[in-house]
C-alpha positions as CSV (number, residue, x, y, z in Angstrom):
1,X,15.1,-20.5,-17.5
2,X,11.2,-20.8,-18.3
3,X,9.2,-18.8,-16.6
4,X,5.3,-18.7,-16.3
5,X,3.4,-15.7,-14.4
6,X,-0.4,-17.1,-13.4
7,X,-2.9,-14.7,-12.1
8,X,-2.7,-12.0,-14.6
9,X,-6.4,-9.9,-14.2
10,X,-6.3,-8.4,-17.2
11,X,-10.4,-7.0,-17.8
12,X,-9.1,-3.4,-17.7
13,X,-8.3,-2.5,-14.2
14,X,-5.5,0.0,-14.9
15,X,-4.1,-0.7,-11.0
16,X,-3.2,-4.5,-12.1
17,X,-1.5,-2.9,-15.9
18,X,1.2,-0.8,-13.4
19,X,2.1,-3.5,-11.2
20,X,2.3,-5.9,-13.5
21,X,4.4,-3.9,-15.9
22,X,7.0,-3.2,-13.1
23,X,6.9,-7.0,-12.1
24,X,7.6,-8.4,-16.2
25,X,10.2,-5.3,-16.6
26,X,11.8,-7.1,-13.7
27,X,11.4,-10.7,-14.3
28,X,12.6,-9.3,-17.9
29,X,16.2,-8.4,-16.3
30,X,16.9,-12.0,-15.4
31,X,16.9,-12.7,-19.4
32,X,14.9,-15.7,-19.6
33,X,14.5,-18.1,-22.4
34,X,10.6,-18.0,-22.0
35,X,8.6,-15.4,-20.1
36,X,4.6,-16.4,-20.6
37,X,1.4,-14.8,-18.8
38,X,-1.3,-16.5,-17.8
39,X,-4.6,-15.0,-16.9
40,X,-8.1,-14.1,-17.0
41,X,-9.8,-12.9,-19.5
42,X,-9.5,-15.1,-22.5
43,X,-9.3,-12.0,-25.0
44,X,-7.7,-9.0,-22.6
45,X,-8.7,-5.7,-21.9
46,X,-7.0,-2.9,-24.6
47,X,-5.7,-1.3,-21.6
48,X,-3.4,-4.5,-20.8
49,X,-1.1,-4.2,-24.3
50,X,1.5,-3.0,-22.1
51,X,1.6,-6.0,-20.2
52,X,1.0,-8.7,-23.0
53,X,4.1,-6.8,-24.8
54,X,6.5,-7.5,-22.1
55,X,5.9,-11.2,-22.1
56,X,6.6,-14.4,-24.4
57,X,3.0,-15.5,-24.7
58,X,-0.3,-14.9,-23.2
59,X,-1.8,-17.9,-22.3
60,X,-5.9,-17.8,-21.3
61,X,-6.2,-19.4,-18.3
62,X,-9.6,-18.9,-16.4
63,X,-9.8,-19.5,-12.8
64,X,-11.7,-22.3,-11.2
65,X,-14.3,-19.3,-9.8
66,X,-16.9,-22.0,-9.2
67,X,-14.5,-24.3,-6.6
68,X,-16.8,-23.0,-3.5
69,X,-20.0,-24.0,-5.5
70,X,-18.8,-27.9,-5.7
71,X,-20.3,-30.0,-2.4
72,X,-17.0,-30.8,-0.1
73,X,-17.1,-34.8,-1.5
74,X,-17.2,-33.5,-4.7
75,X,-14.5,-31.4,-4.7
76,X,-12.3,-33.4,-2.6
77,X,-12.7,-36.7,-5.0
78,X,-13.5,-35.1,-8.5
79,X,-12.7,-31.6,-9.0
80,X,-10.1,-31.2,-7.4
81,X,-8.0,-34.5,-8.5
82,X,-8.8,-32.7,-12.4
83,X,-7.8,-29.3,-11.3
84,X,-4.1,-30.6,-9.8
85,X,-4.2,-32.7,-12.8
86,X,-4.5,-29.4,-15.4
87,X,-2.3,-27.5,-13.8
88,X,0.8,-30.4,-13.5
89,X,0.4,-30.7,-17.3
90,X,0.8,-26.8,-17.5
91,X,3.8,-26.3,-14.9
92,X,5.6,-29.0,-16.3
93,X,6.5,-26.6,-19.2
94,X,8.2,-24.1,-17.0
95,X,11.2,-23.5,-14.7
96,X,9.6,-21.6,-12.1
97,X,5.8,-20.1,-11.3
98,X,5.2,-16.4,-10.0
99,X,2.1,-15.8,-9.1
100,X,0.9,-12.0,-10.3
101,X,0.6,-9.4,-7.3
102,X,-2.5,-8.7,-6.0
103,X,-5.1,-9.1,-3.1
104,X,-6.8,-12.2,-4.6
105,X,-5.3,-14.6,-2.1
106,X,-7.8,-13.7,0.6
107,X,-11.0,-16.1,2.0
108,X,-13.6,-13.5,0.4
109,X,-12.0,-13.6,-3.1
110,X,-13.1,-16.5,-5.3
111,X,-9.7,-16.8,-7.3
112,X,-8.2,-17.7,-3.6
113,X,-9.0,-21.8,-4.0
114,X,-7.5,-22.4,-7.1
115,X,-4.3,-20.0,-6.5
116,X,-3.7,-21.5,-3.2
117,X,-3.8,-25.2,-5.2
118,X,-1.4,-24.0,-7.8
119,X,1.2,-23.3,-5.2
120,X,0.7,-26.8,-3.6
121,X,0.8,-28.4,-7.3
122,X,4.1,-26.5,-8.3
123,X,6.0,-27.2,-5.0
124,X,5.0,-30.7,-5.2
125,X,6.7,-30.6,-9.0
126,X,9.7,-29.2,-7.0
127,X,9.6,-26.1,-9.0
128,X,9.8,-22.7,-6.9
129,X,6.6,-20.9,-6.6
130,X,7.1,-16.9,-5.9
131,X,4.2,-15.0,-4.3
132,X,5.1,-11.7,-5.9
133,X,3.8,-8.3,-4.1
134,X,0.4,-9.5,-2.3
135,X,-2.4,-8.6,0.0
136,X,-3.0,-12.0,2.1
137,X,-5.8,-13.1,4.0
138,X,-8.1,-13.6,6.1
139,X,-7.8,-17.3,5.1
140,X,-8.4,-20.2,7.1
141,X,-5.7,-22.4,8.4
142,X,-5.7,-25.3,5.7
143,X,-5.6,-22.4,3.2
144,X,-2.2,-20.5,5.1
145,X,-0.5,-23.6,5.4
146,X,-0.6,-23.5,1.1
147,X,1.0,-19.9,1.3
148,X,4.1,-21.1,3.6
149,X,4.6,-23.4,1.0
150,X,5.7,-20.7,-1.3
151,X,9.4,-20.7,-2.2
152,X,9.4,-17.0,-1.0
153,X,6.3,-14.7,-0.2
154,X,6.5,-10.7,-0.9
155,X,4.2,-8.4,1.0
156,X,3.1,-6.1,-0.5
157,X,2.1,-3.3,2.6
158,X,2.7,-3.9,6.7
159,X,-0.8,-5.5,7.5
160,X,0.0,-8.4,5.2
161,X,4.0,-8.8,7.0
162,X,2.5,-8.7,10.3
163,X,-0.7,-10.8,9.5
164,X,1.7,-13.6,8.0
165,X,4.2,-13.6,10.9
166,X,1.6,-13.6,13.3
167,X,1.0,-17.1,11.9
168,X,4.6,-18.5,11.8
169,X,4.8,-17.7,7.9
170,X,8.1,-15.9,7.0
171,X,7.3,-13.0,4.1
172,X,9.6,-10.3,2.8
173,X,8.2,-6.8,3.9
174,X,7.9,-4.9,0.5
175,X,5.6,-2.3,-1.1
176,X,3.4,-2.2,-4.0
177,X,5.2,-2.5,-7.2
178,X,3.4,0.2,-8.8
179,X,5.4,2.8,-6.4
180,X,7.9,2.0,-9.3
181,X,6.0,2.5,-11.9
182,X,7.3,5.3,-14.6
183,X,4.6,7.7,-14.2
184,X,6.3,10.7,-14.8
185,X,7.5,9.7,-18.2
186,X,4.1,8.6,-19.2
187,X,2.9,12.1,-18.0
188,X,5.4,14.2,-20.2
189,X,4.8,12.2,-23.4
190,X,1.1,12.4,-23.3
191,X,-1.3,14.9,-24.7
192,X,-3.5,16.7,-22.5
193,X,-6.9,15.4,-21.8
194,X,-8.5,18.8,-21.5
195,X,-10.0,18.6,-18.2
196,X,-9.2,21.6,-16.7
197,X,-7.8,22.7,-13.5
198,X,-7.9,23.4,-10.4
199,X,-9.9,20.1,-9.7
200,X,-9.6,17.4,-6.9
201,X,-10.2,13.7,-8.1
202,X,-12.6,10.8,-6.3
203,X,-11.9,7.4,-7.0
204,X,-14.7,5.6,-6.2
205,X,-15.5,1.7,-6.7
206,X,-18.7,1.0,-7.0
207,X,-19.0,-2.1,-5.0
208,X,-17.4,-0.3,-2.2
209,X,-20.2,2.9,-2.0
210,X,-23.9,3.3,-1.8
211,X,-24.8,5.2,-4.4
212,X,-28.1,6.5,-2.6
213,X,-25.8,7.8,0.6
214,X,-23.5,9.9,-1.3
215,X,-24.9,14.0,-0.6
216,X,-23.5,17.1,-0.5
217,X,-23.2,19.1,2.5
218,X,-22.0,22.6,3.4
219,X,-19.7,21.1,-0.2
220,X,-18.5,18.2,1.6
221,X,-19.0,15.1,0.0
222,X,-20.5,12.6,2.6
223,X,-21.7,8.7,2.0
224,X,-24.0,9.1,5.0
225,X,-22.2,10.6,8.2
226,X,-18.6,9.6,6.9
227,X,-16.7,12.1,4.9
228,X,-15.7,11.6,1.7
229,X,-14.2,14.7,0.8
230,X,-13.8,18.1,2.5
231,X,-15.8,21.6,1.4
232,X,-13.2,23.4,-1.1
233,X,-13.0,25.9,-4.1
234,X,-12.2,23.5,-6.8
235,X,-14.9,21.7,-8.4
236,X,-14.8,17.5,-7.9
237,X,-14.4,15.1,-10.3
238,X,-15.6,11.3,-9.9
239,X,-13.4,8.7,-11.6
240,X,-12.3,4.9,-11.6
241,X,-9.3,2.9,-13.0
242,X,-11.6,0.4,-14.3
243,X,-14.6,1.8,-16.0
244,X,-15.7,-1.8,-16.9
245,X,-17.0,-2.1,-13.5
246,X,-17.4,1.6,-12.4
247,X,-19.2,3.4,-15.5
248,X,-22.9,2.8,-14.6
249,X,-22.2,3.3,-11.2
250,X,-20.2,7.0,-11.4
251,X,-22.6,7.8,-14.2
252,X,-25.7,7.6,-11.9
253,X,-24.2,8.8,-9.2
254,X,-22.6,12.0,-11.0
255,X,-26.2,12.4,-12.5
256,X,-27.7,12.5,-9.1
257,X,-25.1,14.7,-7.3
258,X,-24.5,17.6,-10.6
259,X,-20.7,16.4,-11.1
260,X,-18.5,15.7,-13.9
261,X,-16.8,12.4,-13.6
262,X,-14.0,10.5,-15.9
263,X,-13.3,7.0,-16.6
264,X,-10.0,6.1,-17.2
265,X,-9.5,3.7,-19.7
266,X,-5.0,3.4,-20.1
267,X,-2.3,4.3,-17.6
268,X,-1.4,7.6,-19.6
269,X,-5.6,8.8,-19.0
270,X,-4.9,7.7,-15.5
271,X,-1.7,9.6,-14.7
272,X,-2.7,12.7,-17.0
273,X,-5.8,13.0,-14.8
274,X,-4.0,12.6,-11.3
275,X,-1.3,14.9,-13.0
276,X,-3.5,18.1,-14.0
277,X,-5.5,17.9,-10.4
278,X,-4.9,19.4,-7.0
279,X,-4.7,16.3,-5.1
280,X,-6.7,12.5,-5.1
281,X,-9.2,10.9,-2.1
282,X,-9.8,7.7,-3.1
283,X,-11.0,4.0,-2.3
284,X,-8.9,2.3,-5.1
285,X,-5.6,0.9,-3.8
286,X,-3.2,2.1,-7.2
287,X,-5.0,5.9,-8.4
288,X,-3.8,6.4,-4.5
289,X,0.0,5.5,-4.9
290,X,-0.1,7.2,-8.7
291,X,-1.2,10.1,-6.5
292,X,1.6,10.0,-4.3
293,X,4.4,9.3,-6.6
294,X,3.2,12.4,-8.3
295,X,3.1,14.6,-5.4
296,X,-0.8,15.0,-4.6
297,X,-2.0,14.7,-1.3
298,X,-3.9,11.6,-1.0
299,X,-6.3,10.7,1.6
300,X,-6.8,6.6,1.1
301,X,-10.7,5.6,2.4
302,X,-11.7,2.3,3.8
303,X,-13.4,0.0,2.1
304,X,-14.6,-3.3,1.9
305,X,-11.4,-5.0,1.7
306,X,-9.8,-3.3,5.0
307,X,-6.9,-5.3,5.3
308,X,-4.8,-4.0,2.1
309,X,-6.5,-0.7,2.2
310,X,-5.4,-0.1,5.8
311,X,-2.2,-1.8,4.9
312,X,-1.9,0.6,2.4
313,X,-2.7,3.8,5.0
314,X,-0.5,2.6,7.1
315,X,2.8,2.0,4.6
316,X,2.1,5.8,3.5
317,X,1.5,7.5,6.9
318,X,4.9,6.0,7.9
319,X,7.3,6.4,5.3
320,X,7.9,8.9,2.1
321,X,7.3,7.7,-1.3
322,X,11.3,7.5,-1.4
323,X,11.0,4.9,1.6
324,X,8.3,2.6,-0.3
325,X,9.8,3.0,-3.3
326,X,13.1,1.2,-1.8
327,X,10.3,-1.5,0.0
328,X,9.3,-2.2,-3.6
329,X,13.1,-2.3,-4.7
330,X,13.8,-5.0,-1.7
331,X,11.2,-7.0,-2.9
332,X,11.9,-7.3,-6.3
333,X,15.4,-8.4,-5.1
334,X,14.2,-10.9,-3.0
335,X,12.4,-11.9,-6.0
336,X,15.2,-11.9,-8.3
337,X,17.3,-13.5,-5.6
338,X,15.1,-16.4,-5.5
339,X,14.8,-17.3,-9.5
340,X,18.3,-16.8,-10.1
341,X,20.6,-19.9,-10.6
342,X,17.3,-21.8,-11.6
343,X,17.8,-24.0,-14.6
């Protein structure tokens, strides 16, 4: 069996190194005769050699980020004829597709067009098209009726279960596949990174905050009237699983406010972090489940993607990390289940 998993974000968000690492380890277990990645960016992130080891091949593969841009004629009669045409000549190669979990299928995200094509193009090849551990929608009805035609679709928190049977699309209910990662092990094998405790850690994303609202109060952390953090004896540290996009942002903001803040740049800086401190608030989806694997308490904030990050409230309000770690197991069966027997 030839396998090809498209979607890979690889620019140095750590969140998208665990879950993909589970997902590979997993696909790994079926023993195929190719297992390739293809993604986005052309050269990856350092942070991603994890990831690239467990496959075949990495194959760049940028996505069509400019669909939306193209007038409706012009996409309908030119680039989108060329796109299905690409990708035919790509899938052709392969057994099966499995589209890399994530939150990317969704009407705001501009990977969405392009995805939601490739699972039209495969299924039209007759080749089964695995949506792995996602966050889906809002999408509009032409784009839904692409994710139905998935051979089986994996949900990765409730929001995205219920959202999809809402709309007549049958999903598995599963939960992130980072609530499998190894973190422990990465923990004990690593060197210190000599913060120093006691310390509580804030994730913030900096598309998701306004710098300028952020204040201290009383030693509560506010971003205007909504509470980030609560008053407490330990000293806060800012800090982001993808300093690519977070360092200018958490270095202006720590400026401004008089704290320290850390930018994780691998999975063992991640976990050694979440490790050493007193528990984790943050507005990232994966430093939030690293948290609760590891036994921190975690308060998860809103943001501006609300439906996997109150998906993701929601699947650890009601159930213990033991509980979503079996969701996760289910999945990946479901997605074993599905490739196995495939030439």
């Amino acid at each position: 069996m030839k396998i090809l998993v498209v979607h890979a974000w690889l620019r140095g968000n750590l969140g998208d190194v665990l879950q993909l690492s589970v997902l590979l380890s997993a696909l790994r277990e079926l023993e195929p005769r190719t297992l390739d990645l293809a993604g986005f960016p052309p050269r990856p992130a350092d942070a991603a050699e994890e990831v690239l080891a467990l496959s075949d091949r990495y194959v760049p593969d940028p996505f069509a980020w400019y669909w939306d841009f193209f007038p409706t004629f012009a996409r309908k009669r030119v680039f989108a004829p060329a796109w299905r045409a690409r990708r035919k000549a790509i899938f052709t190669r392969y057994d099966a597709i499995v589209c890399a979990p994530g939150p990317y299928l969704a009407d705001y995200d501009a990977r969405a067009p392009s995805a939601l094509c490739d699972v039209t193009v495969a299924r039209e090849l007759g080749l089964p098209v695995v949506l792995s551990s996602h966050s889906i929608g809002p999408l509009p009805p032409d784009a839904l009726a692409a994710v139905a035609k998935a051979t089986v679709c994996i949900s990765r928190e409730p929001s995205t279960h219920d959202y999809l049977r809402e709309r007549g699309i049958p999903s598995t209910l599963s939960a992130d596949l980072a609530f499998l990662y190894p973190y422990v092990d990465k923990a004990s094998r690593a060197a210190p990174l000599g913060v120093k405790p006691p310390y509580r850690v804030i994730f913030l994303r900096s598309n998701n905050v306004e710098a300028r609202a952020l204040r201290f109060e009383e030693g509560a952390l506010f971003e205007g009237s909504r509470l980030i953090a609560e008053a407490s004896t330990e000293r806060l540290i800012l800090a982001t699983s993808d300093i690519r996009r977070d360092e200018r942002f958490l270095s202006t903001v720590g400026r401004r406010l008089g704290v320290s803040w850390f930018g994780c740049r691998s999975v063992v800086e991640l976990v050694q972090l979440i490790a050493g401190s007193s528990g984790v608030v943050s507005d990232r989806y994966h430093p939030a489940i690293c948290g609760a694997v590891l036994g921190k308490a975690v308060r998860v904030l809103s943001n501006r993607e609300p439906h996997k990050m109150e998906g993701l409230k929601k699947l650890m309000a009601g159930r213990t990390v033991e509980e979503s770690q079996e969701l996760a197991r289910a999945g990946l069966r479901t997605l074993r289940q599905a490739l196995r027997g495939v030439a």
